[in-house]
N, CA, C and O atoms as a CHARMM CRD file, in Angstrom:
* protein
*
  340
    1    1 UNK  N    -92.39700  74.70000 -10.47000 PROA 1      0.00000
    2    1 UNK  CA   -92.12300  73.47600 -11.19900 PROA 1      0.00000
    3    1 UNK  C    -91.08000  72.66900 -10.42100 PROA 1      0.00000
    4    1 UNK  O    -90.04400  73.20800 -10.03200 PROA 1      0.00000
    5    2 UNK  N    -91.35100  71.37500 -10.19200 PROA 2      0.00000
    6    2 UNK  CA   -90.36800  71.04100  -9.70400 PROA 2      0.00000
    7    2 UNK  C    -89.86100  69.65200 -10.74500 PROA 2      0.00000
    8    2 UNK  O    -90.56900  69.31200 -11.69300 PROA 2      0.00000
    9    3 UNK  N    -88.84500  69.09400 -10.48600 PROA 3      0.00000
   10    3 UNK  CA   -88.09600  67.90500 -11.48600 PROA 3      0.00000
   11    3 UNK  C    -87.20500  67.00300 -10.33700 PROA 3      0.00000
   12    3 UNK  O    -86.84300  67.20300  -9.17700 PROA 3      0.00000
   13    4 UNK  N    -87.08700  66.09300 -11.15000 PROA 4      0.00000
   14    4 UNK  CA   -86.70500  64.72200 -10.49500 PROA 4      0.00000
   15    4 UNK  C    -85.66000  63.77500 -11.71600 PROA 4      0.00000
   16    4 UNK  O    -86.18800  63.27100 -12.70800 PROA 4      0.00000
   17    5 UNK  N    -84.14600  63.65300 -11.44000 PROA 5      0.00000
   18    5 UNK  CA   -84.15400  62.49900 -12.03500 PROA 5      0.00000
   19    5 UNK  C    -84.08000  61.10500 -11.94500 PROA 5      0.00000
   20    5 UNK  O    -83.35900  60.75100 -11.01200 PROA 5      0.00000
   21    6 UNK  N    -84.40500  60.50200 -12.37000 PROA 6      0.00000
   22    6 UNK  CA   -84.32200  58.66500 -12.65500 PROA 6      0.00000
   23    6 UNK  C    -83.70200  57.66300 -12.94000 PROA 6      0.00000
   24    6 UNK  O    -83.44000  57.51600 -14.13400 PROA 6      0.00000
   25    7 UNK  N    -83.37400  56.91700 -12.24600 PROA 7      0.00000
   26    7 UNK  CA   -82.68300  55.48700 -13.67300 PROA 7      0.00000
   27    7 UNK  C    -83.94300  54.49700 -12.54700 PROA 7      0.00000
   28    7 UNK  O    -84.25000  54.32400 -11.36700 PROA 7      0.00000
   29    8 UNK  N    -84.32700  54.05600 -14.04400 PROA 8      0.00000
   30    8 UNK  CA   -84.99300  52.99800 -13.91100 PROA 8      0.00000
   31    8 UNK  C    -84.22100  51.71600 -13.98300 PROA 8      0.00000
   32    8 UNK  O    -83.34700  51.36300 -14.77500 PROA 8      0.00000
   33    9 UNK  N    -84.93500  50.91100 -12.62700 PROA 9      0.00000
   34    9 UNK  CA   -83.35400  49.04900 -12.28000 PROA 9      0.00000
   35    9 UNK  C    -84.10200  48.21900 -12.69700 PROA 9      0.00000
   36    9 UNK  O    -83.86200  47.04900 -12.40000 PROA 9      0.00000
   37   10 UNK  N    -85.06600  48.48000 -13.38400 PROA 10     0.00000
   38   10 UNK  CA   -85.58900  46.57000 -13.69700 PROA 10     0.00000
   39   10 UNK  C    -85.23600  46.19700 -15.19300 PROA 10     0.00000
   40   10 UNK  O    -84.96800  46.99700 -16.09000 PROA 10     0.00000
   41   11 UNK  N    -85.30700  44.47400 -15.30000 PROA 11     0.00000
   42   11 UNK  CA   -84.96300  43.98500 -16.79300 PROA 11     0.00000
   43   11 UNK  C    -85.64600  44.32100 -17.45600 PROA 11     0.00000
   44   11 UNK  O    -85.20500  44.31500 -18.60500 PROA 11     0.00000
   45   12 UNK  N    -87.03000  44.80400 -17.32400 PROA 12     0.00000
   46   12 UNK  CA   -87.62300  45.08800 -18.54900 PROA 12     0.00000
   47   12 UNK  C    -87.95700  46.56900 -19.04100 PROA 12     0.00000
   48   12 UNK  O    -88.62100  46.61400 -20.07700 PROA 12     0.00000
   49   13 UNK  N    -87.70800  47.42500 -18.63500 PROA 13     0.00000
   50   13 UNK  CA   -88.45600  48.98400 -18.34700 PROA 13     0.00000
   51   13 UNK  C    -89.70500  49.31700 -18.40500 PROA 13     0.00000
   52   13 UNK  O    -90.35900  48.72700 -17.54500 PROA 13     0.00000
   53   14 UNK  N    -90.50600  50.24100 -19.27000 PROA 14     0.00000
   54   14 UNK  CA   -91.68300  50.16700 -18.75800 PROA 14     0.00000
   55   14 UNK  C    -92.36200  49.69100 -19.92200 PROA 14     0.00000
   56   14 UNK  O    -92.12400  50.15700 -21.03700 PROA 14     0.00000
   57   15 UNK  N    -93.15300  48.83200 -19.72600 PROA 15     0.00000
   58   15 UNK  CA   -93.80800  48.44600 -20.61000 PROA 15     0.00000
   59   15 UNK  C    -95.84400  48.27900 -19.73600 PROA 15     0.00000
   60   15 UNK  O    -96.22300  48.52400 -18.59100 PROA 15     0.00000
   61   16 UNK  N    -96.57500  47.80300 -20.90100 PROA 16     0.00000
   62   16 UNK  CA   -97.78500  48.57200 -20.84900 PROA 16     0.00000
   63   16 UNK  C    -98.26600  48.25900 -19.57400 PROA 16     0.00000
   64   16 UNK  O    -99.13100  49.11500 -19.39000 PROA 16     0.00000
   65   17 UNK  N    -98.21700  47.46600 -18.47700 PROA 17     0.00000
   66   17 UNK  CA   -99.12400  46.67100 -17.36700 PROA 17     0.00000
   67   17 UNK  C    -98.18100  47.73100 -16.26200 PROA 17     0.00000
   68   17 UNK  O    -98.68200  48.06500 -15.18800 PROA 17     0.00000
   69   18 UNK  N    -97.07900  48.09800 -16.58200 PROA 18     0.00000
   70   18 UNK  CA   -96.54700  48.90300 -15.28200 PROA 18     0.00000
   71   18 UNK  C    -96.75900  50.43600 -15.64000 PROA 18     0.00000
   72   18 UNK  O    -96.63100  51.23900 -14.71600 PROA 18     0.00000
   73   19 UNK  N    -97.05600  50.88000 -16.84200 PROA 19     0.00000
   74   19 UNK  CA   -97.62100  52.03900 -17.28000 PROA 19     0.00000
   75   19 UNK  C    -98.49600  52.68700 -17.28500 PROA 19     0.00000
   76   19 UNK  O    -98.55100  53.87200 -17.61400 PROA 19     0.00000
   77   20 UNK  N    -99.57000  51.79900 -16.80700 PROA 20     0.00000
   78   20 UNK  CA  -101.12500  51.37500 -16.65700 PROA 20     0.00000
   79   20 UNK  C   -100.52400  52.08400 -14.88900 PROA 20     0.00000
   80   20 UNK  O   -100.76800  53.20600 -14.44500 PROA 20     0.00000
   81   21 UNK  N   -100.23900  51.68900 -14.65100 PROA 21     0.00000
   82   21 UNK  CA   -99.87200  51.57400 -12.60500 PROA 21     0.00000
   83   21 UNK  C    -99.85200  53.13200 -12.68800 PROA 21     0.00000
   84   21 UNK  O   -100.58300  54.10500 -12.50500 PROA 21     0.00000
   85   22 UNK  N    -98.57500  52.79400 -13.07400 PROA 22     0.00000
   86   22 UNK  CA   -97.83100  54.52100 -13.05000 PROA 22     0.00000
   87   22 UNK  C    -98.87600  55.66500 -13.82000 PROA 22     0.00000
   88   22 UNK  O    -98.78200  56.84500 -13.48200 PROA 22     0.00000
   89   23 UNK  N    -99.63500  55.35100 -14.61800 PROA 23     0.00000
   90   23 UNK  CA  -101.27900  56.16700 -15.19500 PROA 23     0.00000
   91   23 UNK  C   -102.19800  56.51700 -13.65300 PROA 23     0.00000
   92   23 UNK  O   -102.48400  57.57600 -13.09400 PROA 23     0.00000
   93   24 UNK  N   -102.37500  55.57500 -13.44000 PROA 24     0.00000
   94   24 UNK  CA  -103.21300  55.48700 -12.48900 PROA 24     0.00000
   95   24 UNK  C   -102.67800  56.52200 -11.64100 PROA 24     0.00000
   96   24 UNK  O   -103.16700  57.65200 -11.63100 PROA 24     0.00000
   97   25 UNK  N   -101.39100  56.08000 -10.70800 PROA 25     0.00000
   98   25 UNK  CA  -100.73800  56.78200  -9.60400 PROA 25     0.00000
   99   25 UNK  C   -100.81000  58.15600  -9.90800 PROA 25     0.00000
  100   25 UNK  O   -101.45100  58.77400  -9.05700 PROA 25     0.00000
  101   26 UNK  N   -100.32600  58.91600 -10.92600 PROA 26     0.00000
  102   26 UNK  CA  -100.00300  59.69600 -11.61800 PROA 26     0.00000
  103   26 UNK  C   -101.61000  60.69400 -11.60700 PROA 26     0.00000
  104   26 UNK  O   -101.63500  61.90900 -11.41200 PROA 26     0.00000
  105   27 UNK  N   -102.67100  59.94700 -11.82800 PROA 27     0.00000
  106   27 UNK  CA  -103.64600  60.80300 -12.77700 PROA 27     0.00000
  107   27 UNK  C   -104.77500  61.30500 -10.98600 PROA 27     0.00000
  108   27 UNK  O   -105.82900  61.92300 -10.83300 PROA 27     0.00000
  109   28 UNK  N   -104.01600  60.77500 -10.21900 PROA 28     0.00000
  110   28 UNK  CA  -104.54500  61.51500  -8.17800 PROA 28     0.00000
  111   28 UNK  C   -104.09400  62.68000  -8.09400 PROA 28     0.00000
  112   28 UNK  O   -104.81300  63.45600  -7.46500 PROA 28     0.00000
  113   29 UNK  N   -102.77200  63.24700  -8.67200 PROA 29     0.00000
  114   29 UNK  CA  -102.22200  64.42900  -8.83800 PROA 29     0.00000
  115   29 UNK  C   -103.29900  65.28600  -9.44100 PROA 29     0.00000
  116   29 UNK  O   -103.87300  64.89000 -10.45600 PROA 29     0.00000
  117   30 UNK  N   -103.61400  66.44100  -8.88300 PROA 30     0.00000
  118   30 UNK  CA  -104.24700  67.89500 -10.00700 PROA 30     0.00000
  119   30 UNK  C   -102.85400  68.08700 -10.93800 PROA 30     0.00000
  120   30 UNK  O   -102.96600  68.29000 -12.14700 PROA 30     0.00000
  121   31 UNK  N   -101.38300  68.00000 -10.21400 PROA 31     0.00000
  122   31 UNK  CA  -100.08000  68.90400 -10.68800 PROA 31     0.00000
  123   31 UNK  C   -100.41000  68.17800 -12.06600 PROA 31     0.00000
  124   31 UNK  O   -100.76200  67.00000 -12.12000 PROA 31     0.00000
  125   32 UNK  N   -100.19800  69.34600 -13.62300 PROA 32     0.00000
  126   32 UNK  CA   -99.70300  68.51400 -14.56300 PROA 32     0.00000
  127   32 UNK  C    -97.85600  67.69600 -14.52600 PROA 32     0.00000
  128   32 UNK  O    -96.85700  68.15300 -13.97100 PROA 32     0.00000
  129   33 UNK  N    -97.96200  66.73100 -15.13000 PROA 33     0.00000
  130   33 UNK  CA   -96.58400  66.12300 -14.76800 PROA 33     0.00000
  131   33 UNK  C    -96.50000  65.29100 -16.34900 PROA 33     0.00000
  132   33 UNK  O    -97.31800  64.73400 -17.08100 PROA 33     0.00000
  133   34 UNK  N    -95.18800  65.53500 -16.38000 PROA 34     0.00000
  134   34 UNK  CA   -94.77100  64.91900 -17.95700 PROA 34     0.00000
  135   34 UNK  C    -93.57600  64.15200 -17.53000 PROA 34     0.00000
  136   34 UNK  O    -93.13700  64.44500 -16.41800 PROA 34     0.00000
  137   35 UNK  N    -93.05100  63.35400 -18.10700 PROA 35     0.00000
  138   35 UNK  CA   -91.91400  62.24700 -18.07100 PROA 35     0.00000
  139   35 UNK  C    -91.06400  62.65900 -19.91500 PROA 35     0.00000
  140   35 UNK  O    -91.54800  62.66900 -21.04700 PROA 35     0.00000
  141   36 UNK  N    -89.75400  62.91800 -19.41900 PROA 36     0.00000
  142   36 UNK  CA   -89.11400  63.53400 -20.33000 PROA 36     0.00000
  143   36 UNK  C    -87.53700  62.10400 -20.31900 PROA 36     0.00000
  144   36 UNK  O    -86.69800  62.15500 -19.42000 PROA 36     0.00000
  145   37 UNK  N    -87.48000  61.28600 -21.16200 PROA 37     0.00000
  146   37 UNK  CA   -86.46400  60.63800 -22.08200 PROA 37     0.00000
  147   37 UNK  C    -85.75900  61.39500 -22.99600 PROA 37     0.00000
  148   37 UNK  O    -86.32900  62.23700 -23.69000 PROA 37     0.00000
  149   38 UNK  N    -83.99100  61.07000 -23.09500 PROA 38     0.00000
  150   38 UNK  CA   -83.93200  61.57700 -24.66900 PROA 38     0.00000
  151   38 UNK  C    -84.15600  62.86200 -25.09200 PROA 38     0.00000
  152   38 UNK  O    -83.93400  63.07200 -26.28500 PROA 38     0.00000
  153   39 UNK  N    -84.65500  64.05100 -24.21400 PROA 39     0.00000
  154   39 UNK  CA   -84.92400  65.01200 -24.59800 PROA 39     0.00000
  155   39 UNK  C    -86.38900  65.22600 -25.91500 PROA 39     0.00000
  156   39 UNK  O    -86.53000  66.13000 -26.73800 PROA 39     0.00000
  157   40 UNK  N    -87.18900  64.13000 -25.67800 PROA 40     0.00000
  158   40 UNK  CA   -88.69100  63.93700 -25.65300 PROA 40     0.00000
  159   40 UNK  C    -89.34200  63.57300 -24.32000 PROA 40     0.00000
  160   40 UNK  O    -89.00100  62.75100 -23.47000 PROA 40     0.00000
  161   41 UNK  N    -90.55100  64.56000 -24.38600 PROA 41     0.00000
  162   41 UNK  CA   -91.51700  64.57800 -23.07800 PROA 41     0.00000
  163   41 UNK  C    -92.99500  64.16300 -23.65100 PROA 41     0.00000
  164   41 UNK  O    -93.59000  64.63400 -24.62000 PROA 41     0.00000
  165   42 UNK  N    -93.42500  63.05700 -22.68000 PROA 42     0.00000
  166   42 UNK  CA   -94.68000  62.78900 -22.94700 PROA 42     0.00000
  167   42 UNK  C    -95.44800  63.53300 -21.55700 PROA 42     0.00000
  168   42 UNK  O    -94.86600  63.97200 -20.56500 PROA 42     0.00000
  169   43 UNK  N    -97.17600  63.52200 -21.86700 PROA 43     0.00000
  170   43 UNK  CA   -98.15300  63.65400 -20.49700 PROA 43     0.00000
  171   43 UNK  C    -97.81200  62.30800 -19.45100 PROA 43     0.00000
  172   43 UNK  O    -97.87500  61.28000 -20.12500 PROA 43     0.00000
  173   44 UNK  N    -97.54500  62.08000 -18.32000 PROA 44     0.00000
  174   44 UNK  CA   -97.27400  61.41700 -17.41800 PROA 44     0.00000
  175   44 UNK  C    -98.86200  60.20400 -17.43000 PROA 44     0.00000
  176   44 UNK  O    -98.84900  58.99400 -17.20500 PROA 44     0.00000
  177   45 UNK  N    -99.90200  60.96400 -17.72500 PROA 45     0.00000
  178   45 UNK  CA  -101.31700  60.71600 -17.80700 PROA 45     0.00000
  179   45 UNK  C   -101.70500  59.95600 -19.29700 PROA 45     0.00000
  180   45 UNK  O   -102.84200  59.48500 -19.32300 PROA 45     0.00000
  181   46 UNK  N   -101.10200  59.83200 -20.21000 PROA 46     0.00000
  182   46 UNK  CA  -101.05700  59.31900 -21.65700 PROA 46     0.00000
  183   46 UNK  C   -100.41700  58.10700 -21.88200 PROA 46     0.00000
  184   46 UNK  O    -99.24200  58.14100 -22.24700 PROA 46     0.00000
  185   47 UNK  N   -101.07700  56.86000 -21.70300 PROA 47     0.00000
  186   47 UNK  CA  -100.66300  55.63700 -22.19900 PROA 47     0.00000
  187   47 UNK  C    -99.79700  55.47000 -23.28000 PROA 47     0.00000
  188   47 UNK  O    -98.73000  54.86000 -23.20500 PROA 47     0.00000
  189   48 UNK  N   -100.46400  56.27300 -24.79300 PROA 48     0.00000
  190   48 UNK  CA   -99.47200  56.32600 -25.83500 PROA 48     0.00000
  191   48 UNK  C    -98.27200  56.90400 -25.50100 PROA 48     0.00000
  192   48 UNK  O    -97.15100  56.46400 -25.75500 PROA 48     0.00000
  193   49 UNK  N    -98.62800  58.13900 -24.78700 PROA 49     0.00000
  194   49 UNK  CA   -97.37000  58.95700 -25.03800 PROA 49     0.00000
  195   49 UNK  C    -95.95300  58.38500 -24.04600 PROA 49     0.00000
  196   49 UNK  O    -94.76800  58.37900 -24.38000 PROA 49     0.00000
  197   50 UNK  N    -96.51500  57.97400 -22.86700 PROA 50     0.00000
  198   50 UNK  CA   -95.53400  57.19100 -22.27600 PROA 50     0.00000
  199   50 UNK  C    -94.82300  55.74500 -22.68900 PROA 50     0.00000
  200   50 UNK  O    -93.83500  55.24500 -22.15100 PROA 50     0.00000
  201   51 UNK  N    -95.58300  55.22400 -23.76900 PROA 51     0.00000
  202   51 UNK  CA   -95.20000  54.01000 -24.50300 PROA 51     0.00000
  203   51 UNK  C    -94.30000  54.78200 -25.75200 PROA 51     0.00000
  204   51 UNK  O    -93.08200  54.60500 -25.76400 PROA 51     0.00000
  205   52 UNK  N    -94.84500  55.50700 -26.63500 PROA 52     0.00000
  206   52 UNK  CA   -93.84300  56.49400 -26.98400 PROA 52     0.00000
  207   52 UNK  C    -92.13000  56.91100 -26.89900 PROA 52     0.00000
  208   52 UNK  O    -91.28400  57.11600 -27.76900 PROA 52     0.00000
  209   53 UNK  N    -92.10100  56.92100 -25.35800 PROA 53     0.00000
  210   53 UNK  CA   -91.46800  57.56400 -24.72600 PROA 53     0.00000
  211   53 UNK  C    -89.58500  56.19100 -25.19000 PROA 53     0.00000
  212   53 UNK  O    -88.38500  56.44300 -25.29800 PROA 53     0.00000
  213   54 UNK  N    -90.32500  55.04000 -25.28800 PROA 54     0.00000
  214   54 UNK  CA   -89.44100  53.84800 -25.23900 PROA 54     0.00000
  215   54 UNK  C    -88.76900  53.42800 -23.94800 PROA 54     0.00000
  216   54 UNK  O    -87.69100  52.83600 -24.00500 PROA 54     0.00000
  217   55 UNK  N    -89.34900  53.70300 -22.78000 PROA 55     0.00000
  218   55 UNK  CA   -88.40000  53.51700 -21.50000 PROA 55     0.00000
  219   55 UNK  C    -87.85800  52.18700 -21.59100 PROA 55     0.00000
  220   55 UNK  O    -88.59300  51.20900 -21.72600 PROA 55     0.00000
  221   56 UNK  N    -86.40000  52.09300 -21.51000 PROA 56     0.00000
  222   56 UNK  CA   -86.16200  50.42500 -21.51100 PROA 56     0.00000
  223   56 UNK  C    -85.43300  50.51400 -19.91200 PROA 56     0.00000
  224   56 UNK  O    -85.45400  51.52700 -19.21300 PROA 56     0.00000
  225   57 UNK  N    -84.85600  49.33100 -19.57100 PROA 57     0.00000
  226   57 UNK  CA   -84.34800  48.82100 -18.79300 PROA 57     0.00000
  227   57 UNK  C    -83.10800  49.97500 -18.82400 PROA 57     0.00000
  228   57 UNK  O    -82.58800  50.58900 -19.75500 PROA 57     0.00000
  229   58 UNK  N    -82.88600  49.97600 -17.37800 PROA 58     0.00000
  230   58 UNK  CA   -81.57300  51.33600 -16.85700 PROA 58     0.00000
  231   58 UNK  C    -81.54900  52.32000 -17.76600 PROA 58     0.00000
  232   58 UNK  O    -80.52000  52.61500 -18.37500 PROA 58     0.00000
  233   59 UNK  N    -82.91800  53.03600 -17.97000 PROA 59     0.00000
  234   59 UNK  CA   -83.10100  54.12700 -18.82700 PROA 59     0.00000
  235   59 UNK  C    -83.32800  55.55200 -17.73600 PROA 59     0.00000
  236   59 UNK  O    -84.18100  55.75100 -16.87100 PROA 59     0.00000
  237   60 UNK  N    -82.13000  56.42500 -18.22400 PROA 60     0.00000
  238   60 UNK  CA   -82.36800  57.70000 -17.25100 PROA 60     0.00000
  239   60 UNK  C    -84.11400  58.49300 -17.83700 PROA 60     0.00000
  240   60 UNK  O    -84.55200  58.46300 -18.98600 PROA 60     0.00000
  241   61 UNK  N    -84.68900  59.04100 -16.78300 PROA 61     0.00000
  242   61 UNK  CA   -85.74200  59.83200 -17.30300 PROA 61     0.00000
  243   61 UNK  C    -85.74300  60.82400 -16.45000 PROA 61     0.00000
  244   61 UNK  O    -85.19600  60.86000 -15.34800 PROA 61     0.00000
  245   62 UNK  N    -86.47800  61.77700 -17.07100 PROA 62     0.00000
  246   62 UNK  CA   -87.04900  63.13000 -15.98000 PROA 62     0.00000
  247   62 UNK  C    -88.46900  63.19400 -15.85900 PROA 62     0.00000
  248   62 UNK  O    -89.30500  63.27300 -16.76000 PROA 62     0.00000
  249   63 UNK  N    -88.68200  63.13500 -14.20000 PROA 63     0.00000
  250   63 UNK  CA   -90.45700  63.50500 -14.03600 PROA 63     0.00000
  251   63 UNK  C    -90.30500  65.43400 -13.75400 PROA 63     0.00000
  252   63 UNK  O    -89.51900  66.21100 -13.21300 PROA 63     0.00000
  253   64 UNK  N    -91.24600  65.47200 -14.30600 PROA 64     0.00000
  254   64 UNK  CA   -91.56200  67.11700 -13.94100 PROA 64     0.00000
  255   64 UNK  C    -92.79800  67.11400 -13.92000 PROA 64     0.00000
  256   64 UNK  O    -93.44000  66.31500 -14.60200 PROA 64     0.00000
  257   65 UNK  N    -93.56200  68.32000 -12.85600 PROA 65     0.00000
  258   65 UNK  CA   -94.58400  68.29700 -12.65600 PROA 65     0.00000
  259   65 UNK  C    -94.54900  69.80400 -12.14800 PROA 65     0.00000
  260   65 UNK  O    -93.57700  70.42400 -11.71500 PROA 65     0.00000
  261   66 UNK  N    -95.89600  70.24300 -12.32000 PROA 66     0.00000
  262   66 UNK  CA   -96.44800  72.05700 -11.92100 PROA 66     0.00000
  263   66 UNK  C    -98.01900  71.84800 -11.86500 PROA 66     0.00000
  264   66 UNK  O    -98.90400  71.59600 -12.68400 PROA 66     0.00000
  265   67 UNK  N    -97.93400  72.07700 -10.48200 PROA 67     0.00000
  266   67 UNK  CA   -99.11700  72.85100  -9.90900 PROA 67     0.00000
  267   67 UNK  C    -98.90100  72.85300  -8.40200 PROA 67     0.00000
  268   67 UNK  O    -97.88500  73.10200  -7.75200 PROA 67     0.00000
  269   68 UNK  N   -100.59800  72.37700  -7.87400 PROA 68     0.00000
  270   68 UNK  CA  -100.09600  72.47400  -6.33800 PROA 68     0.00000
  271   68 UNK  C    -99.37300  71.59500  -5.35800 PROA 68     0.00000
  272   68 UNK  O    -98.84000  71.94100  -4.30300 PROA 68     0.00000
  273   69 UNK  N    -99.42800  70.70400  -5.75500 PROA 69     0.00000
  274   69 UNK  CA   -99.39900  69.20600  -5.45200 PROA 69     0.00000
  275   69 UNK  C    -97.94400  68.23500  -5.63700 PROA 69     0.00000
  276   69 UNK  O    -97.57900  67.18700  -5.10500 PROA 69     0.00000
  277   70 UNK  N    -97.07100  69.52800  -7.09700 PROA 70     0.00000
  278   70 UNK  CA   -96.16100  68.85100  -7.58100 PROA 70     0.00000
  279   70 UNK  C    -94.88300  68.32700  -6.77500 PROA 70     0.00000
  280   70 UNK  O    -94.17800  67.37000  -7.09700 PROA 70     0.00000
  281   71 UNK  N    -94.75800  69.01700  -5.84800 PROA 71     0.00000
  282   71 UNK  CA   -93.51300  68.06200  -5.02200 PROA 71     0.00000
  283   71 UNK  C    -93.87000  66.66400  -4.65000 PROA 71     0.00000
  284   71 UNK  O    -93.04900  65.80300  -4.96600 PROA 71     0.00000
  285   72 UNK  N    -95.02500  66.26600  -3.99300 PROA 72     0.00000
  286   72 UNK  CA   -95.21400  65.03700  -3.47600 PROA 72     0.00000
  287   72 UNK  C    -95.39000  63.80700  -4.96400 PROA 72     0.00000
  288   72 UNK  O    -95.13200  62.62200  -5.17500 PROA 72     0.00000
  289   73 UNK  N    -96.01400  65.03600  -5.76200 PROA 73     0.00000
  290   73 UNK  CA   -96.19500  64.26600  -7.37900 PROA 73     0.00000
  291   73 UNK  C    -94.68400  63.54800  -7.42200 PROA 73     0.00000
  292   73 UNK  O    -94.38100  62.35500  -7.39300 PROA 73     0.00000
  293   74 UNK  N    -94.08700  64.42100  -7.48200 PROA 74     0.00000
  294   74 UNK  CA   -92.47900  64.17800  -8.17300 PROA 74     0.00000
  295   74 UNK  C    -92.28000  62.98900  -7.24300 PROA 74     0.00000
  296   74 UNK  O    -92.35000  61.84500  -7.69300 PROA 74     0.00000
  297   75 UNK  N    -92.05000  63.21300  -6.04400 PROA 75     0.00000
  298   75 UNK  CA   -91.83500  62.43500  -4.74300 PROA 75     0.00000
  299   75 UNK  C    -92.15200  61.01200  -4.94300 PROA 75     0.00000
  300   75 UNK  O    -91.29200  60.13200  -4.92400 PROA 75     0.00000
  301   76 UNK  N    -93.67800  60.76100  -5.17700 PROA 76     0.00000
  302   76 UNK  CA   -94.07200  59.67300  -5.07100 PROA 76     0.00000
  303   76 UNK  C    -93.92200  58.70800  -6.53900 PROA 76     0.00000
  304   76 UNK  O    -93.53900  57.53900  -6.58000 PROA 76     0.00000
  305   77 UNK  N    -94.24300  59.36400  -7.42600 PROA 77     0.00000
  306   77 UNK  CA   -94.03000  58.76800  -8.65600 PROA 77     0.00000
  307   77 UNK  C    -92.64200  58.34000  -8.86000 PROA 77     0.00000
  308   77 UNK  O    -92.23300  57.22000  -9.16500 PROA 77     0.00000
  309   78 UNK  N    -91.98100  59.43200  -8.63900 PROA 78     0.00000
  310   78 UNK  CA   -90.30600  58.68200  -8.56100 PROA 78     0.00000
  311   78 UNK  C    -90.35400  57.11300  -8.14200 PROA 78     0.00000
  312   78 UNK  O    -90.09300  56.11900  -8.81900 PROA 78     0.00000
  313   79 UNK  N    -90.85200  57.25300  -6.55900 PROA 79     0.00000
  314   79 UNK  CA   -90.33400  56.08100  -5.62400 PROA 79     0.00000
  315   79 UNK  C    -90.77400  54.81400  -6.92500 PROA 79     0.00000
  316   79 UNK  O    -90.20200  53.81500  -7.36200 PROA 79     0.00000
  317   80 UNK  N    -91.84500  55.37800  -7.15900 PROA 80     0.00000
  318   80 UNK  CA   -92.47500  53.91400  -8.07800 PROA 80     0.00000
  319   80 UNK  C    -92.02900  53.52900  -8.98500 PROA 80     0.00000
  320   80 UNK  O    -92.06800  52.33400  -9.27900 PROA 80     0.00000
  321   81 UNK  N    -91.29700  54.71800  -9.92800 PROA 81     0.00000
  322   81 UNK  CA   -90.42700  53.92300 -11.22900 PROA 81     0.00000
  323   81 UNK  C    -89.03900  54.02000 -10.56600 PROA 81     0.00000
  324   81 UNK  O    -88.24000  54.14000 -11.49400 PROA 81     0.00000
  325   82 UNK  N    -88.55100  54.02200  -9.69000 PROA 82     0.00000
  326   82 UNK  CA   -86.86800  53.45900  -9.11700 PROA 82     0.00000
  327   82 UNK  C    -87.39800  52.00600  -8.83800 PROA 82     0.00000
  328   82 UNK  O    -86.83300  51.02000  -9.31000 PROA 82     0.00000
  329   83 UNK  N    -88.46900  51.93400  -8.07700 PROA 83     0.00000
  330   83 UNK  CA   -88.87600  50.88200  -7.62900 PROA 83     0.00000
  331   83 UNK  C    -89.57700  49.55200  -8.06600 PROA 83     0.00000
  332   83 UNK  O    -89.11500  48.43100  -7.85200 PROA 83     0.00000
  333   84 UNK  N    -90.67500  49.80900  -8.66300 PROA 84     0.00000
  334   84 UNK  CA   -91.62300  49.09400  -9.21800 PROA 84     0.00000
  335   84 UNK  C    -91.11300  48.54200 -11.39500 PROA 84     0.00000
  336   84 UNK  O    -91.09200  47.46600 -11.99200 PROA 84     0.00000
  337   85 UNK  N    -90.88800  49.64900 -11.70900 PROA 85     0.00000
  338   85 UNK  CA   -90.95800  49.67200 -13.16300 PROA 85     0.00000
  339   85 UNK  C    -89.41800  48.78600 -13.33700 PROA 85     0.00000
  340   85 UNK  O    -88.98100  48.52200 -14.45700 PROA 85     0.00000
């Protein structure tokens, strides 16, 4: 298993059109990977559950992910919500 943490820098956090992205990016992985706020974890792969999740603007999160794949999972998905979201 590996983990990653986050602060997300943009004004808005994540909301549905950059969630959609991060779905997408996310669902190339076999690794399962969940995004954990708050000490609630959604599927990384779940529209609701990541809307759920409430990410706002400079919101710390944790990606975690397990299988084969999961370091580069963690790796790359990170770059995208430091970056993109």
């Amino acid at each position: 298993m590996t983990q990653r943490d986050i602060r997300l820098k943009s004004n808005s956090g994540l909301q549905a059109k950059s969630a959609a992205e991060f779905i997408q990016k996310a669902s190339n992985f076999k690794s399962a990977i969940w995004v954990e706020k708050d000490e609630k974890k959604a599927n990384a792969k779940s529209l609701l559950g990541l809307l759920a999740l409430e990410i706002t603007a400079d919101a710390d999160i944790k990606l975690i992910a397990d299988g084969e794949d999961e370091e580069c999972a963690v790796t790359e998905l990170g770059e995208f919500m430091s970056c993109n979201v």
